[in-house]
N, C-alpha and C positions, 0 to 999 in steps of 0.2 A: 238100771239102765232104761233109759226111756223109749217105748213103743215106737219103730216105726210108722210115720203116715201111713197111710193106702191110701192108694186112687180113689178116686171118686167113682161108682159105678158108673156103668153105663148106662141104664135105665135112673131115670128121678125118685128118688126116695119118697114113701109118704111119709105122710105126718103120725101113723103111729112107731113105724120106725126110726124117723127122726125124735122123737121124745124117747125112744128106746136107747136110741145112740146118747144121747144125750147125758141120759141117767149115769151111763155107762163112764162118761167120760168124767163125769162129776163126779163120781166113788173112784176112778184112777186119781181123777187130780188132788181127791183129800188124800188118798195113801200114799202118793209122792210125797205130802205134806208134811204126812207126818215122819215120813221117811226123811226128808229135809229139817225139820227140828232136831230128829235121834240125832240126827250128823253134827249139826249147829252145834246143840248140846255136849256132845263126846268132842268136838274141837274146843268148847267151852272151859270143860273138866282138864282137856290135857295144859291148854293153857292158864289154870292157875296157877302152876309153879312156874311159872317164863323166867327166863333168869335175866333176861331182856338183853342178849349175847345173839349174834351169828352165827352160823355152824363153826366158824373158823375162832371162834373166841371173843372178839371183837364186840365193842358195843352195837347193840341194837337203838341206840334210843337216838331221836333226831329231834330236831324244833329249836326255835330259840327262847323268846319266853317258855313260853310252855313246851316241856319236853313231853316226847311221845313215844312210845315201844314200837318200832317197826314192824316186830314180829306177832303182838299180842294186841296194840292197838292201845293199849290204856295210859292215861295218863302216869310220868312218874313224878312222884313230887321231888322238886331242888331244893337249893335254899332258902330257906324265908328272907324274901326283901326284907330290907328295912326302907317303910316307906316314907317317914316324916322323922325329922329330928336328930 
């Protein structure tokens, strides 16, 4: 869950505590980060099995040439054109 702002003091900040802040907000924002891959990744893993269906049964897949999984994103392959002859 991500930090509330705060106000801006009310006195002006120097510049060693401005570089203090700073640090501070660069070591939050890489551990969002990484916090944001774990997630990516565990949606990742759950979606390799997609059966490419909606809660309700129904197909998931949309497109016209190229069909696409709603739910999972990935191409699915059709049928092989035949493209000459």
């Amino acid at each position: 869950m991500p930090k509330p702002v705060h106000a801006q003091p009310s006195r002006p900040l120097s510049q060693a505590e401005r570089l203090a802040r700073k640090e501070f907000l660069k070591s939050d924002a890489a551990k969002l980060e990484r916090q944001l891959r774990d997630v990516q990744e565990q949606i990742a893993r759950l979606l390799e099995g997609c059966e490419h269906t909606d809660a309700s049964g129904r197909s998931a897949i949309v497109g016209g040439r190229t069909k696409v999984c709603s739910q999972c994103g990935r191409i699915v392959a059709g049928p092989v054109e035949k493209l000459w002859g």
